[in-house]
Backbone as CSV, one residue per row, in Angstrom:
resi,resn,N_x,N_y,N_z,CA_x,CA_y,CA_z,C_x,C_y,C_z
1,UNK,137.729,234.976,41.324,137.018,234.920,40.042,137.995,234.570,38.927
2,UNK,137.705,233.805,38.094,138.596,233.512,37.139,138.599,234.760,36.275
3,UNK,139.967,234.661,35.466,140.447,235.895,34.714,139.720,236.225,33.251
4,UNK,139.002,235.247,32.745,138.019,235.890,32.144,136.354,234.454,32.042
5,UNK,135.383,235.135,32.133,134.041,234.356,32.210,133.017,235.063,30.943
6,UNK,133.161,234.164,30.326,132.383,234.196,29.005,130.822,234.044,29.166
7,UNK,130.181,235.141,29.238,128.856,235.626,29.410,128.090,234.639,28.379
8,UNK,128.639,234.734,26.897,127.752,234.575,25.938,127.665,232.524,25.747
9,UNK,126.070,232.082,25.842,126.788,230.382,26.054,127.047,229.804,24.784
10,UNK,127.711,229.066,25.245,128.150,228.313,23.489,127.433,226.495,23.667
11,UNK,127.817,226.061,22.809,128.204,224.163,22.654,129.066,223.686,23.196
12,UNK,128.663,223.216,24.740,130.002,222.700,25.151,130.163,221.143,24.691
13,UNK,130.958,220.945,24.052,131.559,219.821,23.691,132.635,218.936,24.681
14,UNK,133.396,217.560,24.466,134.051,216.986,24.811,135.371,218.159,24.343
15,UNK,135.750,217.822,22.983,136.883,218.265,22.322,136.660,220.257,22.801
16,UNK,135.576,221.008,22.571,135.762,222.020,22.930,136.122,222.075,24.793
17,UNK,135.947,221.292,25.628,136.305,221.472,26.908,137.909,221.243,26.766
18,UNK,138.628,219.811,26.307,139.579,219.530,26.385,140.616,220.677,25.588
19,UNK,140.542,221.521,25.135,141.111,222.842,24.468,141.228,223.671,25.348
20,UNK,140.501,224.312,26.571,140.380,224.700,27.405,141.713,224.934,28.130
21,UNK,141.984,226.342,28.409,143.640,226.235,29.339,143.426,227.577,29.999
22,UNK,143.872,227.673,31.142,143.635,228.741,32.170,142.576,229.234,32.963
23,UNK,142.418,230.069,33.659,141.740,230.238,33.961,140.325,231.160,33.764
24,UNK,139.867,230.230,33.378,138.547,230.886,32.010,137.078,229.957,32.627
25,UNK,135.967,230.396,32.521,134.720,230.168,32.483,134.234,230.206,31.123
26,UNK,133.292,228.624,31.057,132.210,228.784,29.806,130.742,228.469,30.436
27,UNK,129.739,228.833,29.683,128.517,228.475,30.188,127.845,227.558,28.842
28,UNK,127.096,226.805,29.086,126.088,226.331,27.712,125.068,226.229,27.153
29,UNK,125.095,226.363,26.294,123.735,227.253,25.576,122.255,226.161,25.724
30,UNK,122.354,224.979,25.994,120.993,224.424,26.559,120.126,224.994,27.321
31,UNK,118.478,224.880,26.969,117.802,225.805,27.492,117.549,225.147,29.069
32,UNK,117.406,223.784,28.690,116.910,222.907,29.684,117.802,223.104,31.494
33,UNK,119.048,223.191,30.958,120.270,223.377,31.582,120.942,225.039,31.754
34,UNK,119.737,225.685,32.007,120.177,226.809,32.136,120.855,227.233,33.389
35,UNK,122.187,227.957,33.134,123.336,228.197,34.715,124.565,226.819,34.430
36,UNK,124.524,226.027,33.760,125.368,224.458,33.408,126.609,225.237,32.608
37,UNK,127.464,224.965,33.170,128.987,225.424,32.372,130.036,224.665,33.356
38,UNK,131.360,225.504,32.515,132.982,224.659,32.763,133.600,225.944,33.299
39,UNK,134.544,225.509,34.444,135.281,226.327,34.748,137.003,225.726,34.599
40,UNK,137.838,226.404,33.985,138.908,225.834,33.906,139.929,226.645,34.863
41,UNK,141.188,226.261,35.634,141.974,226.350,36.068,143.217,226.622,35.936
42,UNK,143.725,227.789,36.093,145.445,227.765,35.901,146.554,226.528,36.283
43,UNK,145.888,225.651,36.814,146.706,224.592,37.088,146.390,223.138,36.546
44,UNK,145.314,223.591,35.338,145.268,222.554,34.233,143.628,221.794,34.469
45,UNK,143.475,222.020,35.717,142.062,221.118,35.976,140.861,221.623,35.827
46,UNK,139.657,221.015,35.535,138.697,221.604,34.372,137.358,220.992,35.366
47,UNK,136.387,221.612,35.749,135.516,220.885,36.622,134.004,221.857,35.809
48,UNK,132.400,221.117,35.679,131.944,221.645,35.191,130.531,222.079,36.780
49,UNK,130.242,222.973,36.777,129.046,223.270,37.460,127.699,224.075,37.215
50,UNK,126.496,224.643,37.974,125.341,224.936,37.439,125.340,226.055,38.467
51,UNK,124.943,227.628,37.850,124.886,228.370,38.819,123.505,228.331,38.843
52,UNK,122.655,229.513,39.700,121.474,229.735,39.905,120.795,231.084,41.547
53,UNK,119.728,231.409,41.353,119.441,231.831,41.714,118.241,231.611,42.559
54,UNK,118.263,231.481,44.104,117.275,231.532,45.060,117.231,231.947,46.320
55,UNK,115.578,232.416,46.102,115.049,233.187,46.930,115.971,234.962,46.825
56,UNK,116.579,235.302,46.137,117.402,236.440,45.320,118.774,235.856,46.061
57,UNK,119.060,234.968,46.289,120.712,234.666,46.593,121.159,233.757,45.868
58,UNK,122.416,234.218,44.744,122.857,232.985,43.805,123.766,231.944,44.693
59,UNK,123.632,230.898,43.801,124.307,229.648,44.491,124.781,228.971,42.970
60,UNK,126.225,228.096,43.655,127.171,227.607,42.611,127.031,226.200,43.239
61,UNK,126.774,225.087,42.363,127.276,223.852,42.718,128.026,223.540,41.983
62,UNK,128.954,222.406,42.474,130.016,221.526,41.825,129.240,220.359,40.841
63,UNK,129.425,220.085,39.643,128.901,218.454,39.332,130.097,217.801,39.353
64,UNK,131.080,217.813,39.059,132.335,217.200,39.192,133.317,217.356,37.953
65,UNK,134.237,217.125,38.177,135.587,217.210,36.822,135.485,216.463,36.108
66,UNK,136.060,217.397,34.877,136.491,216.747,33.826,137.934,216.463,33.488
67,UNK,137.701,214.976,33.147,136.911,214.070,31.875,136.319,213.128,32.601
68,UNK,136.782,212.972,34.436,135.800,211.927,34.819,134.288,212.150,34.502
69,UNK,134.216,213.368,34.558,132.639,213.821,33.905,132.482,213.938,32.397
70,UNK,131.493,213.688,31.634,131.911,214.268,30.241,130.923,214.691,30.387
71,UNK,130.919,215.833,28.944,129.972,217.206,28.582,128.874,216.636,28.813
72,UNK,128.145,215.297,28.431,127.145,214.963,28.271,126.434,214.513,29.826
73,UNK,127.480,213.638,30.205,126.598,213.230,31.615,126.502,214.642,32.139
74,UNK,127.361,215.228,32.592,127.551,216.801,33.627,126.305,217.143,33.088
75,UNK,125.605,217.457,31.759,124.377,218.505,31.399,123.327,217.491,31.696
76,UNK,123.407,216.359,31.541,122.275,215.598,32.265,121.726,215.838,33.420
77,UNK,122.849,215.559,34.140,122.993,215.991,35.815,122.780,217.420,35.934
78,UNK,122.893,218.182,35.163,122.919,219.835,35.553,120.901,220.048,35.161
79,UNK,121.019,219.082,34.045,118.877,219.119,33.907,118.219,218.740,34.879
80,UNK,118.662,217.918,35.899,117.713,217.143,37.005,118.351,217.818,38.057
81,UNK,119.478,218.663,38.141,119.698,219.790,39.299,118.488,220.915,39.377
82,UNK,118.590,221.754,37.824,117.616,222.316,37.497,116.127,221.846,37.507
83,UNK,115.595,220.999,37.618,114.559,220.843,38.114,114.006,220.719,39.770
84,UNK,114.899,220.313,40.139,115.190,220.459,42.012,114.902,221.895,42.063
85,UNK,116.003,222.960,41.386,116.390,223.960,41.555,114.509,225.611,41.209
86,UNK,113.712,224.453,40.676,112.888,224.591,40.162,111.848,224.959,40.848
87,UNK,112.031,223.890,41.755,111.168,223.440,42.940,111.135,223.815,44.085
88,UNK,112.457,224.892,44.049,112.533,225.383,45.778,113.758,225.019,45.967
89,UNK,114.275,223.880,45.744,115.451,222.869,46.366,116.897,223.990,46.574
90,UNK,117.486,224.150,47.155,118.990,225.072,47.092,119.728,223.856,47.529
91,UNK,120.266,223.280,46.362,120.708,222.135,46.263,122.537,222.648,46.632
92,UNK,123.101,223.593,46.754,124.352,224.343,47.480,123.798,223.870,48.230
93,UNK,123.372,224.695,49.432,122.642,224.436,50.955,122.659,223.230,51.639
94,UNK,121.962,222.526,50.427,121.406,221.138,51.297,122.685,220.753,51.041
95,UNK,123.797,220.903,50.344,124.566,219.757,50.148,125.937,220.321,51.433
96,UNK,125.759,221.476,51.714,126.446,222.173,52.698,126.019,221.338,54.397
97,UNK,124.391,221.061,53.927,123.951,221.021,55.550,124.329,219.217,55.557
98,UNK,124.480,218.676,54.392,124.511,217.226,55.030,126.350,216.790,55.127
99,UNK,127.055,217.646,54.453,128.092,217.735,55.179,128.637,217.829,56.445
100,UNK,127.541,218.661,56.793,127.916,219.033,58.446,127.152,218.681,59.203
101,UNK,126.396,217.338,58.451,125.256,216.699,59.671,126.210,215.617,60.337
102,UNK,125.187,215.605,61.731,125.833,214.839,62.838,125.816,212.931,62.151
103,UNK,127.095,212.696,62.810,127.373,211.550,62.344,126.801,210.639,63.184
104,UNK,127.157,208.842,63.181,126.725,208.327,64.262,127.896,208.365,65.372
105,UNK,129.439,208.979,65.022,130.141,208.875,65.770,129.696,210.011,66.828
106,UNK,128.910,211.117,66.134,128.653,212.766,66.872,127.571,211.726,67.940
107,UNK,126.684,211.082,67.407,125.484,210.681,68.134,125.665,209.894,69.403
108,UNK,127.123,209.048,69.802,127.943,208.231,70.345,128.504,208.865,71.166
109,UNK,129.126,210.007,71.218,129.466,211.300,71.844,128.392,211.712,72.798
110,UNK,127.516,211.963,72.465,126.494,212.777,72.862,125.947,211.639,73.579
111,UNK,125.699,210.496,73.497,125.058,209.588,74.501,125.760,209.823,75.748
112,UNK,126.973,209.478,75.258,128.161,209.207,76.626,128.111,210.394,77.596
113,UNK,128.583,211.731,76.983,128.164,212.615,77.485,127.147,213.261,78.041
114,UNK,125.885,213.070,77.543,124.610,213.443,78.215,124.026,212.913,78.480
115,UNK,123.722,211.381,78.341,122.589,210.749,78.861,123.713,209.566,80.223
116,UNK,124.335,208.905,79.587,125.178,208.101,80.645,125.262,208.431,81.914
117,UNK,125.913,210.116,82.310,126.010,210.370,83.302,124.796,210.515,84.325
118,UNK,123.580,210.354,83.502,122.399,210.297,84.616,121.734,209.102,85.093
119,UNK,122.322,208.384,84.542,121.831,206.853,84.991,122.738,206.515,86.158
120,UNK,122.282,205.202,87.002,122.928,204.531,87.872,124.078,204.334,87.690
121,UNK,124.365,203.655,86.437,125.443,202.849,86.057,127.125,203.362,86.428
122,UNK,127.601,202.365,87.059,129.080,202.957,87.181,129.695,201.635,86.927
123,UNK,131.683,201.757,86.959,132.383,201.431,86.927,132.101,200.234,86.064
124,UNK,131.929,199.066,85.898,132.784,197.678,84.991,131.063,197.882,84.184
125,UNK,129.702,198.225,85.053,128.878,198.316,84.034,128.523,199.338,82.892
126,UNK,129.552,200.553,83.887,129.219,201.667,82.594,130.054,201.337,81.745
127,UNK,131.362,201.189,81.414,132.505,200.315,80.605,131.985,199.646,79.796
128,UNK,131.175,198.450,80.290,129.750,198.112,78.934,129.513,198.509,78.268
129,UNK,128.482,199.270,79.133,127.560,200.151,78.574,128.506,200.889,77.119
130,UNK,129.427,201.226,77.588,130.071,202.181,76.528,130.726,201.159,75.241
131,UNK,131.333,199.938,75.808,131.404,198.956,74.469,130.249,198.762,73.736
132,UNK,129.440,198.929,73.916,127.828,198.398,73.463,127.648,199.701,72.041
133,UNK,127.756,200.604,73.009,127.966,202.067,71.784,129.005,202.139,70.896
134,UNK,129.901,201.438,71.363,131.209,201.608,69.978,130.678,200.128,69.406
135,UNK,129.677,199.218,69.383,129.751,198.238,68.841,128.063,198.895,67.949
136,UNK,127.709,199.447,68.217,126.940,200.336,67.550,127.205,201.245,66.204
137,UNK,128.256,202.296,66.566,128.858,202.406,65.466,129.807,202.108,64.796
138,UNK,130.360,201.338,64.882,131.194,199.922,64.342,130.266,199.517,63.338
139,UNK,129.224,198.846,63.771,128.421,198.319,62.826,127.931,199.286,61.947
140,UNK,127.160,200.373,62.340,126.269,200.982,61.394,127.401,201.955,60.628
141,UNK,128.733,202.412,61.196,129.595,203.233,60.187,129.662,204.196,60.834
142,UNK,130.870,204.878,62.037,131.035,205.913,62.011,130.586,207.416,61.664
143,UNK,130.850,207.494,60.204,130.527,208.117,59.469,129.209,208.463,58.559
144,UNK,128.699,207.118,59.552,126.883,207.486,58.922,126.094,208.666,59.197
145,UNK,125.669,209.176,58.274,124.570,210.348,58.582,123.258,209.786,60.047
146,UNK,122.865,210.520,61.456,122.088,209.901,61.897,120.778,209.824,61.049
147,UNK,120.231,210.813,60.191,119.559,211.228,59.792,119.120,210.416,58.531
148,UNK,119.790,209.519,58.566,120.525,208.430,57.015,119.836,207.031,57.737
149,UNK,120.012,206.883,58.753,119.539,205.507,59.696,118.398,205.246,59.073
150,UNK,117.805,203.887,58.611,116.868,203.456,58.839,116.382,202.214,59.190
151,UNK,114.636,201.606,59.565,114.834,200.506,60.554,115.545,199.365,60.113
152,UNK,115.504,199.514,58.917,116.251,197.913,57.796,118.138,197.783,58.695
153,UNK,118.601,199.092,58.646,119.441,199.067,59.343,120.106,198.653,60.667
154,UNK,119.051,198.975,61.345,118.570,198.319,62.703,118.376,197.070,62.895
155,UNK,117.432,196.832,61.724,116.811,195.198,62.404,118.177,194.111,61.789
156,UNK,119.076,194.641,60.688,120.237,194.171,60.172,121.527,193.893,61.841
157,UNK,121.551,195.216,62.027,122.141,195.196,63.604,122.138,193.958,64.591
158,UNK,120.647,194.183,64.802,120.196,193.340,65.605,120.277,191.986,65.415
159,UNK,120.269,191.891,64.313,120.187,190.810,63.464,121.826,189.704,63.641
160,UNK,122.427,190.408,63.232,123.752,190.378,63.084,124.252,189.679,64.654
161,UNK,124.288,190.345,65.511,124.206,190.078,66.590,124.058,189.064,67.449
162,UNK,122.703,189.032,66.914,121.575,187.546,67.531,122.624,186.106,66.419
163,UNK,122.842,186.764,65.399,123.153,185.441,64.906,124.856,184.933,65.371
164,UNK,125.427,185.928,66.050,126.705,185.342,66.850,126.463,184.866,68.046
165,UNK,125.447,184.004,68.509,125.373,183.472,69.815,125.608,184.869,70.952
166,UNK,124.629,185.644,70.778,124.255,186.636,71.525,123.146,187.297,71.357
167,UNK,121.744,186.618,71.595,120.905,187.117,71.608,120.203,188.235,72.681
168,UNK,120.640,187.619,74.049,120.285,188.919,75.036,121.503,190.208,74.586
169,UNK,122.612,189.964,74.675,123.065,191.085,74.114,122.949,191.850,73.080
170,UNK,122.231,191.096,72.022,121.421,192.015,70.371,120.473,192.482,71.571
171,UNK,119.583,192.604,72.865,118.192,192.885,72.760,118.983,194.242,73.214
172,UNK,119.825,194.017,74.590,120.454,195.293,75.135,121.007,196.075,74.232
173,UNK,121.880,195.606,73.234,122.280,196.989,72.361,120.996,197.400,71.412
174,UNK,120.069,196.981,71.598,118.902,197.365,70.587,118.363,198.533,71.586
175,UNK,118.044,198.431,73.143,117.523,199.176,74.138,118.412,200.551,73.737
176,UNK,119.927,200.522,74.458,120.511,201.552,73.917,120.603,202.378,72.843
177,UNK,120.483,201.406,71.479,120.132,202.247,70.278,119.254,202.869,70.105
178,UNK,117.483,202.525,70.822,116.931,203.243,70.960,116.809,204.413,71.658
179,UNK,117.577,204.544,72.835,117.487,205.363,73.579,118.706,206.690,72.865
180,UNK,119.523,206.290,71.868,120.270,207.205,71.228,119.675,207.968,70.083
181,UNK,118.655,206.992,69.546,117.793,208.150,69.248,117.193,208.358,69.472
182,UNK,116.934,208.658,70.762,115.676,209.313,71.116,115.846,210.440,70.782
183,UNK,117.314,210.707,72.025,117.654,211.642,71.863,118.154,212.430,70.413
184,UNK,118.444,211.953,69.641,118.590,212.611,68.511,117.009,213.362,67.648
185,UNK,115.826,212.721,68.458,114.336,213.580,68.107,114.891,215.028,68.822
186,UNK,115.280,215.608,69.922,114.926,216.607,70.304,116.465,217.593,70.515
187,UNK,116.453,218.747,69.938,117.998,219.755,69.992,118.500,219.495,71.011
188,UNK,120.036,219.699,70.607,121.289,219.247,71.875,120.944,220.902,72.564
189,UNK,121.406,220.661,73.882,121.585,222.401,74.241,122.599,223.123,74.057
190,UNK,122.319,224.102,73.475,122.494,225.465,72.825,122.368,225.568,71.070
191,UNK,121.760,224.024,70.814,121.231,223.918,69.127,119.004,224.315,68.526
192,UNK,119.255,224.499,67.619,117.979,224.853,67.500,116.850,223.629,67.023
193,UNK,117.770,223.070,66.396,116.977,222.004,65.626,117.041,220.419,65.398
194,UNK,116.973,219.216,65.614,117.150,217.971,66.102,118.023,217.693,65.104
195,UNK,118.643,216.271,65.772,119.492,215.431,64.208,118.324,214.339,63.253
196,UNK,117.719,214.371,63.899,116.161,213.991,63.375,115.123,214.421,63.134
197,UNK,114.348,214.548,62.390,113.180,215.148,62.676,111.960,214.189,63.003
198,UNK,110.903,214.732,63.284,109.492,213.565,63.632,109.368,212.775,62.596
199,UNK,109.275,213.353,61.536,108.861,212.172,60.176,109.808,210.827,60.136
200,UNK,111.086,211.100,60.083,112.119,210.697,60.160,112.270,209.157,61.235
201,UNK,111.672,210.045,62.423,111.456,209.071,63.790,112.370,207.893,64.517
202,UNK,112.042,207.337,65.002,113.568,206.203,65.652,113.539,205.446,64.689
203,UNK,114.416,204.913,64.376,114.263,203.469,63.299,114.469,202.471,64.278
204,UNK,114.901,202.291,65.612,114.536,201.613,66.170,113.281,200.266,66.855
205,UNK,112.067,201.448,66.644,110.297,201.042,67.175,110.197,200.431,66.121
206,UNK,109.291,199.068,66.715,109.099,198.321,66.205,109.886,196.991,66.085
207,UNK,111.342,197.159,65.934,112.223,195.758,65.814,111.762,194.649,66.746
208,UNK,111.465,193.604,66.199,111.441,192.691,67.758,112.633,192.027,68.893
209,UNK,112.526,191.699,69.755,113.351,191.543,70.340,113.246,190.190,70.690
210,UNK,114.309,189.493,70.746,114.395,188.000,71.004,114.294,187.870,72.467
211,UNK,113.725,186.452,72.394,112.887,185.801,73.356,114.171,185.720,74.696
212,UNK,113.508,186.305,75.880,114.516,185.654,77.063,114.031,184.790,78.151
213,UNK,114.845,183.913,78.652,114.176,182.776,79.487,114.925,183.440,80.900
214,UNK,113.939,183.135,82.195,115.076,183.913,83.164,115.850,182.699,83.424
215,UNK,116.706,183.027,83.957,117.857,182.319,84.765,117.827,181.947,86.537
216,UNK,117.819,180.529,86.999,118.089,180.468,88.415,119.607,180.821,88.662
217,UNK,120.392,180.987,89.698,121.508,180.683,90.243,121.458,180.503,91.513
218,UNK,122.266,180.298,92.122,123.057,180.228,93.771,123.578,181.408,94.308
219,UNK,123.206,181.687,95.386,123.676,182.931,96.015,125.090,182.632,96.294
220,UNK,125.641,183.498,96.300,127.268,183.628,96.717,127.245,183.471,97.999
221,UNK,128.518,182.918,98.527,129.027,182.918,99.770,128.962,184.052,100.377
222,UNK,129.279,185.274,100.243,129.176,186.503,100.978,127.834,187.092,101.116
223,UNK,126.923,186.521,99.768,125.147,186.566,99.890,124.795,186.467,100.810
224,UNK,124.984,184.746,100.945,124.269,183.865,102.016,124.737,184.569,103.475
225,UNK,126.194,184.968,103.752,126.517,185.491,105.069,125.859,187.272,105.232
226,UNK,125.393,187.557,103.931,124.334,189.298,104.458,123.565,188.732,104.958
227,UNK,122.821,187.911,104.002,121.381,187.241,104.100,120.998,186.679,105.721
228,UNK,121.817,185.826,106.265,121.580,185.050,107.595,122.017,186.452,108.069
229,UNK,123.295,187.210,108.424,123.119,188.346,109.295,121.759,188.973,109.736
230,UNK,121.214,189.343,108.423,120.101,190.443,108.264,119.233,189.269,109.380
231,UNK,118.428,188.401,108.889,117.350,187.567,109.234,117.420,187.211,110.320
232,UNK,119.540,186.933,110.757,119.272,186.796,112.891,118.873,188.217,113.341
233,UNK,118.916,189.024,112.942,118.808,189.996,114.093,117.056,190.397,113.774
234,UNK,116.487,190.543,112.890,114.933,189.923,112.548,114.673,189.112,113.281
235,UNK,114.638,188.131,113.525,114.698,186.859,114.522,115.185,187.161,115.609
236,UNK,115.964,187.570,116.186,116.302,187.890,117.592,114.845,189.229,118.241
237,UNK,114.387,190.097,117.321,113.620,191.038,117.403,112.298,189.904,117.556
238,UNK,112.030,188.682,116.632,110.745,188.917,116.648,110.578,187.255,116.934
239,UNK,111.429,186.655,116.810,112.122,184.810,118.061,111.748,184.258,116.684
240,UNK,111.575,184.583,115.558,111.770,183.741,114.372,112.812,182.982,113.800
241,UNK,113.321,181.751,114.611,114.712,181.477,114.010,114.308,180.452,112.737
242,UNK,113.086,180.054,112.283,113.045,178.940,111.661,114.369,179.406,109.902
243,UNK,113.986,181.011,109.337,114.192,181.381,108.306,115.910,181.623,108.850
244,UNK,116.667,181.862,109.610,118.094,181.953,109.742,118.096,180.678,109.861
245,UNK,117.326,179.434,110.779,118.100,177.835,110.438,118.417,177.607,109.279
246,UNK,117.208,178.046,108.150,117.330,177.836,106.615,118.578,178.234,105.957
247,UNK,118.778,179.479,106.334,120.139,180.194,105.486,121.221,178.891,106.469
248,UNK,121.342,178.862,107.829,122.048,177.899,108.104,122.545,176.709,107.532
249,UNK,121.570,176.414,106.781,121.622,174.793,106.108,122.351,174.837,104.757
250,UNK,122.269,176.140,104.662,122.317,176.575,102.864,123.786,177.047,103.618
251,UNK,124.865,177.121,104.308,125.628,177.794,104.631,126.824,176.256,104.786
252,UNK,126.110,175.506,105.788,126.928,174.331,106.370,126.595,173.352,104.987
253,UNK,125.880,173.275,104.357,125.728,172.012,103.133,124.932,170.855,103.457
254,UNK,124.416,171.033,104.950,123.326,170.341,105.398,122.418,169.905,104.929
255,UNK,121.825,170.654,103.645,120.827,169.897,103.032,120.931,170.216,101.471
256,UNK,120.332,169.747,100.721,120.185,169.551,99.424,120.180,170.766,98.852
257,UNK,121.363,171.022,98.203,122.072,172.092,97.663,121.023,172.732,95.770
258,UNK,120.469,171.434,95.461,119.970,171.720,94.227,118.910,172.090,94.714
259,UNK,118.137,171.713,96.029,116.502,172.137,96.478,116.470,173.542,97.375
260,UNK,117.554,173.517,98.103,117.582,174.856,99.226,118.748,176.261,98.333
261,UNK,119.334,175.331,97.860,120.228,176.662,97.285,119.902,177.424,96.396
262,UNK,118.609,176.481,95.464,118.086,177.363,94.656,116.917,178.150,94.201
263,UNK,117.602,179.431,94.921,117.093,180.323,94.869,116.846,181.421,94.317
264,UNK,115.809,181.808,93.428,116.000,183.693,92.317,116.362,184.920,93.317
265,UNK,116.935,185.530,92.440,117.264,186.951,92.868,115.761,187.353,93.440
266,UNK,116.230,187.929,94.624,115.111,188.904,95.120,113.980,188.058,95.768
267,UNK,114.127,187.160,95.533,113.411,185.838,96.490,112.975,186.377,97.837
268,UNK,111.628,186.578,98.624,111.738,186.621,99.856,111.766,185.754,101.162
269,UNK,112.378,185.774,101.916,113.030,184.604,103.029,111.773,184.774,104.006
270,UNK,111.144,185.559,103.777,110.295,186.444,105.192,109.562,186.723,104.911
271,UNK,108.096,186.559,105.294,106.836,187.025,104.732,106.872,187.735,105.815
């Protein structure tokens, strides 16, 4: 507590703050701005704040120092505190809880850790997977509130993305982003309450996602040698050699490499 706090409020002024030395409290006599005063410091620095009372527990906020503050803005700011303060708001509190809200780096964490490990994904694709998330918060800021996200943000992301000659990769880091907040709708375990709430919702839903065309290729050399394995011994079981001649042809170069070789994933050889 400072060494003495002056109960009675006065006119706080510019020139009456800058007079100010030690460690002393003033309050000011505006009605509007009631709890709005200066606290000065034994070590010269002078900061002005608004006390108050809620729900029967007082609370102190900071508005900031002086002279970057002057008398006038600080009681401005201390009138539109007081009206928050009016309203219910415990503007201490809230400014306590968004301090210690989860960031997008906390949210990045928590993917890796809880959701990653239940998927398929291993080795060079989970490695991805995990660049995809640091290219996530890279973009949106570390240090962003999740709770702060919104879709403008997102579709900016996405956006961004698509316009570096990477459009399937904007759609995939858009999938993941959604799926990071999902999880941010519902409490981590052993927490009570989400980094989101429902109103709040994914800012994700809704973005569109750019157009994909599929892709043919050529089976690999080690393909084509599962592929004919599997189908002779099918064929030896059931005297079907016509579908192993095929992989044959596709093996020796026997026939037309742009007509027989090309083939989609998952293609069946065998009805």
């Amino acid at each position: 507590m400072p060494r003495r706090a002056h109960k009675h409020p006065v006119r706080l002024t510019n020139k009456f703050v800058a007079k100010l030395a030690g460690d002393v409290m003033w309050w000011d006599d505006d009605p509007k701005a009631t709890g709005f005063g200066i606290r000065s410091y034994s070590g010269g620095s002078k900061s002005f704040f608004i006390d108050y009372r809620l729900a029967g527990r007082h609370g102190r906020h900071t508005i900031g120092a002086f002279p970057r503050w002057s008398v006038e803005a600080a009681r401005e700011e201390a009138i539109k505190l007081r009206r928050e303060i009016d309203r219910g708001v415990d503007i201490a509190g809230d400014k306590r809880a968004r301090r210690t809200a989860p960031t997008m780096k906390d949210l990045a964490e928590r993917y890796i850790a809880d959701h990653l490990p239940r998927k398929a994904t291993v080795g060079a694709r989970a490695n991805d997977e995990k660049r995809m998330v640091a290219e996530i918060v890279d973009k949106l800021g570390k240090h962003t509130k999740v709770a702060e996200v919104h879709g403008g943000d997102i579709a900016g992301l996405h956006r961004k993305i698509t316009e570096s000659d990477r459009p399937v990769r904007a759609n995939r880091i858009l999938a993941i982003c959604s799926k990071m907040f999902s999880l941010a709708l519902v409490p981590r375990a052993g927490e009570t309450l989400p980094w989101r709430t429902a109103g709040q919702g994914n800012p994700c839903k809704g973005i569109e996602r750019n157009r994909e065309e599929g892709r043919d290729r050529f089976f690999s050399q080690p393909e084509l040698t599962a592929i004919s394995g599997r189908i002779s011994k099918i064929s030896r079981r059931r005297r079907r050699l016509c579908a192993s001649d095929y992989v044959d042809r596709l093996q020796t170069g026997r026939s037309d490499q742009g007509q027989l070789g090309r083939v989609r994933p998952g293609a069946r050889l065998l009805d």
